[in-house]
C-alpha positions as CSV (number, residue, x, y, z in Angstrom):
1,X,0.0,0.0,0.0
2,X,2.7,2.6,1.2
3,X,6.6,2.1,0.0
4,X,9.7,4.3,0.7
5,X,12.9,3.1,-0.6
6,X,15.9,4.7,0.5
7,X,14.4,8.1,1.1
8,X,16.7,11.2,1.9
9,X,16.5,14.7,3.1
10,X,19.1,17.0,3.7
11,X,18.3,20.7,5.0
12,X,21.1,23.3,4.1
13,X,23.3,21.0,1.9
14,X,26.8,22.1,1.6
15,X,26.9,24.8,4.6
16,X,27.6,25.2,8.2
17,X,24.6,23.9,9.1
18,X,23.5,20.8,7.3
19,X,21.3,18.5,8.7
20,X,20.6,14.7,7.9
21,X,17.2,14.7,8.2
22,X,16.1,11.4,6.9
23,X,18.8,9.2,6.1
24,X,17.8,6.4,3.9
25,X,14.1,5.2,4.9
26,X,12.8,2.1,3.9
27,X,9.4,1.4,5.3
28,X,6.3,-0.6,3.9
29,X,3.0,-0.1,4.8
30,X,0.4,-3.2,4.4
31,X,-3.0,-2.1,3.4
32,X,-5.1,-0.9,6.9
33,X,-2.0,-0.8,9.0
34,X,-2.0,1.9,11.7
35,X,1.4,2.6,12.9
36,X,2.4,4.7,15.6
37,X,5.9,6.5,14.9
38,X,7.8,7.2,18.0
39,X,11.5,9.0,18.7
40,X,13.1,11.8,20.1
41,X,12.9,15.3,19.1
42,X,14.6,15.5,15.6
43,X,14.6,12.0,15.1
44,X,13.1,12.8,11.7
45,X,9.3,11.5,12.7
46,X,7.9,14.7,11.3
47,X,10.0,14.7,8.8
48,X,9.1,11.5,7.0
49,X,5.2,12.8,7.1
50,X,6.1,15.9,5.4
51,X,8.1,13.6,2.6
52,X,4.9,11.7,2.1
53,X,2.9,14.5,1.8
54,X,5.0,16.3,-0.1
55,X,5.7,19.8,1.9
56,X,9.1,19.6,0.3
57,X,10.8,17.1,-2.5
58,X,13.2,14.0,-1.3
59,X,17.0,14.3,-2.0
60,X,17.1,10.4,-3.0
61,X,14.9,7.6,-3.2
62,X,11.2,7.0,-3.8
63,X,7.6,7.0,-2.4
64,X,4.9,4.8,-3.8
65,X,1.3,5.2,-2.5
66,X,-1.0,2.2,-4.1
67,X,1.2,1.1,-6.8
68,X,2.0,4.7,-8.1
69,X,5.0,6.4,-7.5
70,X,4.5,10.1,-6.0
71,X,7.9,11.3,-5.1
72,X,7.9,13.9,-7.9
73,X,4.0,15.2,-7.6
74,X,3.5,18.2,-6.0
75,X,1.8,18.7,-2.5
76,X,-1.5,19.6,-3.8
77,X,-1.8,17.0,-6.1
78,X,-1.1,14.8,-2.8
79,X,-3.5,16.1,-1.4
80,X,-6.7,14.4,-2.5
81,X,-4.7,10.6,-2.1
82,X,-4.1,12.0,1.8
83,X,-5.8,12.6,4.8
84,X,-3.6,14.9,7.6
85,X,-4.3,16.2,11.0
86,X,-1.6,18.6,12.4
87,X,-0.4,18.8,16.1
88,X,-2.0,22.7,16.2
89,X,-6.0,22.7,16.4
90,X,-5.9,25.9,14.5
91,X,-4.8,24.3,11.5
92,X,-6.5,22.2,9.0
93,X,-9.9,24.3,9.5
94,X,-10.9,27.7,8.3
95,X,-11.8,29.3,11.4
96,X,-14.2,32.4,10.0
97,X,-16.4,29.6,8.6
98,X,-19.1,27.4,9.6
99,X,-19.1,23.3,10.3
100,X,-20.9,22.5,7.9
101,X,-19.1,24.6,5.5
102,X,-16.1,23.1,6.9
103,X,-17.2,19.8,6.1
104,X,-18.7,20.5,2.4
105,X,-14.8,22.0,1.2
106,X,-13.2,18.7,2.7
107,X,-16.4,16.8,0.8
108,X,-15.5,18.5,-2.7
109,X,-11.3,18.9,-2.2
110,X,-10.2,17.2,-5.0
111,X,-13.2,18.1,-7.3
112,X,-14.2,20.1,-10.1
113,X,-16.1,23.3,-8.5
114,X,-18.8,25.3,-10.7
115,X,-20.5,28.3,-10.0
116,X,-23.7,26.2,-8.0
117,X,-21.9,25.8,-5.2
118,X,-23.6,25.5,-2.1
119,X,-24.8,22.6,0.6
120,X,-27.8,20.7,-0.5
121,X,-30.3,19.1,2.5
122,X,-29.2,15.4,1.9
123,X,-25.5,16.7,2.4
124,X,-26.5,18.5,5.9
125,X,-28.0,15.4,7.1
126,X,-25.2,13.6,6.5
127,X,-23.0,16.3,8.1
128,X,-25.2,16.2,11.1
129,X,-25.3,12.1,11.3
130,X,-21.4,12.3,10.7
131,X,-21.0,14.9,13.8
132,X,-23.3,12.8,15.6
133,X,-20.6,10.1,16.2
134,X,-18.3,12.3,17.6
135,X,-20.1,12.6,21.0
136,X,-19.5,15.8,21.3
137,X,-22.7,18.0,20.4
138,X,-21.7,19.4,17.2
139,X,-24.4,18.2,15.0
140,X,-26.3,20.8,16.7
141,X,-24.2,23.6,15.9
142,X,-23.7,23.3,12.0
143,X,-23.7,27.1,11.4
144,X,-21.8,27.6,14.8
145,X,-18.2,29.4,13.4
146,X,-15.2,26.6,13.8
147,X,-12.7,29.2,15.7
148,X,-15.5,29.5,18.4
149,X,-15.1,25.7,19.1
150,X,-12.4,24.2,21.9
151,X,-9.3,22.9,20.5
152,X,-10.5,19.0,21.5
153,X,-14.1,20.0,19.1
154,X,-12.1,21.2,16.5
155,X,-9.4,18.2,16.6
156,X,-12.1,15.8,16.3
157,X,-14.0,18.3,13.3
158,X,-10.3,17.8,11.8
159,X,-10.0,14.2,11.7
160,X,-13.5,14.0,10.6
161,X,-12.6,16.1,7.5
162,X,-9.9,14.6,6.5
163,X,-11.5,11.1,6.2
164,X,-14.6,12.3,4.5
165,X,-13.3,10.7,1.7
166,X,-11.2,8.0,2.8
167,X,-8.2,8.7,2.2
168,X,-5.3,6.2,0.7
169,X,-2.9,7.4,3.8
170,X,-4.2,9.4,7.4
171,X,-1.3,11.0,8.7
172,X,-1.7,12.1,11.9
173,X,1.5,14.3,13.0
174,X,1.1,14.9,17.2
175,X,-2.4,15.3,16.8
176,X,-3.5,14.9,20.5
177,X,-0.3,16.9,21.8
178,X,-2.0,20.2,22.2
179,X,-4.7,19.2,24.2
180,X,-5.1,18.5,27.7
181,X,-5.1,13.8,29.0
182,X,-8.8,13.9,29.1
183,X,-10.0,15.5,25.5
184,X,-6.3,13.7,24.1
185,X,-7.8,10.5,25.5
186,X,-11.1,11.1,23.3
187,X,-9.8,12.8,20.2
188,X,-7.6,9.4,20.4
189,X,-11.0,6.8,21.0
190,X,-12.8,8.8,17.6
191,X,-9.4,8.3,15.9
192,X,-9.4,4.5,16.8
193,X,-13.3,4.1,15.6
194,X,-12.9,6.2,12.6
195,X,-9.8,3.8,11.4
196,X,-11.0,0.8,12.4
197,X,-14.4,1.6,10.3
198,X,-12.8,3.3,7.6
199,X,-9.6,0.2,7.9
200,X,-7.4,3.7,7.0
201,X,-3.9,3.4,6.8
202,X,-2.7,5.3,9.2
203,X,0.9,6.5,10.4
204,X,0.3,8.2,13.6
205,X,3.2,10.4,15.3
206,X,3.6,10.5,19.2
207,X,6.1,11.4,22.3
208,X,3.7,9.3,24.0
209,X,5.3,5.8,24.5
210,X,1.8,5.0,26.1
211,X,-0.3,5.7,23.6
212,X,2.2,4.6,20.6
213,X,1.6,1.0,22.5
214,X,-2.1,1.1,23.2
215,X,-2.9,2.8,19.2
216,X,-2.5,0.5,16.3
217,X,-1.1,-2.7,15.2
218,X,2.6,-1.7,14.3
219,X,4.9,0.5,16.4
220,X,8.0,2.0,15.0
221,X,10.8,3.7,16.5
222,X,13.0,6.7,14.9
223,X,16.6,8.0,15.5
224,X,18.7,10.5,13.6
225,X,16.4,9.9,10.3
226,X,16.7,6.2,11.0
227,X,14.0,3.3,11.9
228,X,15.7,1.8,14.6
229,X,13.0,-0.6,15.5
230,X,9.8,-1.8,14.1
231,X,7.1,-4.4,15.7
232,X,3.8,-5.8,15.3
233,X,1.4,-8.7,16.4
234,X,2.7,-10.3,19.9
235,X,5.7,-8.6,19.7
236,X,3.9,-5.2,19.9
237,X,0.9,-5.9,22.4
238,X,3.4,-7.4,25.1
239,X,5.7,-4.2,25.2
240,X,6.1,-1.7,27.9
241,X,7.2,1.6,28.6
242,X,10.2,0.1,29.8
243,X,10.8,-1.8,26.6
244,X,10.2,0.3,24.6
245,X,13.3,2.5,26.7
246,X,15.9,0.1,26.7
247,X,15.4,-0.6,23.0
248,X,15.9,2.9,22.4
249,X,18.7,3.3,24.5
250,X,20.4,0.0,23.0
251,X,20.2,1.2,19.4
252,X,21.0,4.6,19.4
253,X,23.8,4.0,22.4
254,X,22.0,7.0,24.6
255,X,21.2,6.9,28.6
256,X,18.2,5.4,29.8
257,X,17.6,8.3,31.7
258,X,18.3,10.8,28.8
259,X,15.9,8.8,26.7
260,X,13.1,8.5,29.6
261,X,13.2,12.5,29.1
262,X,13.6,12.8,25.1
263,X,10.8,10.4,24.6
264,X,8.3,11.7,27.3
């Protein structure tokens, strides 16, 4: 479903300060995996989303989403293969507009758009059915303006726009960072049910060692633009926190205590 080969990605090549971001990825992605992505800061974890998506080209290598090869597209011709939800709750919404009027641009992105634009009544029920399994009230409040909703609200609006049309690839970049346990804990339960019902697959960033274990079926592990580590099935559902440390600190030679601090 999802290939990278060798991917690359150097920032400030040939100056003082060049950076290695990614440094030869290979991963491969079965259809309806969800895989958490765990590492320290500047391990590269954002990094590899952004290559997918296509916020900047690769230096070497490739990426192939369902058979085609998209390394050289551009990021808004990515854009209606991917679904992405962005640690910041302000982004990925227009905040001066409605919900429902949120909902109907993530409905059409991708399509042809004529002067008759404009919600029909079959699409606002659907709207207000799709809000309603959110738990969260918002099929009620269809004309309510998106920047007057809390960040948890509008994390959950996110994720539900940007699998309105099931998208080949959900990347989900920190999503639940901003927001305090509690709403983190839900935005997380809506993410679970809207990829288990959708089978998305998913690549879903974290600091969270917890939640990279509870979330998904695949858990990998970054370092200096490196996967380091990479488990599923058994392997996966019998780790801990502490496992998950000591692996860390075994392949990239750091402190157990450093690590405890890096990862969170």
């Amino acid at each position: 479903m999802v290939d990278l080969k060798n991917v690359t990605k150097v920032f400030h090549r040939g100056t003082v300060n060049e950076r290695r971001a990614l440094n030869g990825i290979d991963l491969h992605l079965e259809d309806g995996d969800f895989v958490t992505v765990i590492g320290s800061n500047g391990a590269g974890k954002s990094t590899m989303l952004n290559a997918i998506a296509g916020v900047w080209p690769i230096d070497e290598g490739t990426i192939e989403l369902d058979g085609h090869e998209i390394s050289s597209l551009p990021e808004h011709k990515r854009a209606s293969l991917l679904g992405r939800v962005f640690q910041d709750p302000m982004t990925g919404t227009a905040a001066d507009m409605q919900i429902e009027e949120n909902l109907a641009l993530a409905l059409r992105r991708g399509r042809k758009r004529g002067l008759a634009w404009h919600i029909t009544p079959p699409e606002r029920e659907e709207y207000r059915s799709l809000l309603g399994t959110l738990g969260l009230g918002l099929e009620d409040r269809l004309t309510a303006k998106v920047g007057l909703l809390s960040g948890g609200q509008r994390q959950a609006l996110t994720l539900l726009m940007a699998t309105l049309r099931k998208p080949k690839l959900l990347l989900l970049d920190e999503h639940t960072a901003a927001l305090d346990p509690k709403t983190a804990q839900k935005v997380l339960e809506i993410t679970d049910r809207i990829v288990a019902e959708n089978r998305l697959t998913t690549l879903m960033v974290t600091h969270n060692m917890h939640d990279a274990i509870r979330h998904g079926n695949r858990i990998i592990m970054m370092n200096n633009g490196r996967i380091i580590f990479d488990c599923s099935g058994e392997e996966k559902r019998k780790l801990t926190v502490e496992d998950l440390l000591e692996k860390f600190a075994s392949a990239s030679g750091g402190d157990l205590a450093s690590d405890r601090a890096l990862l969170g």
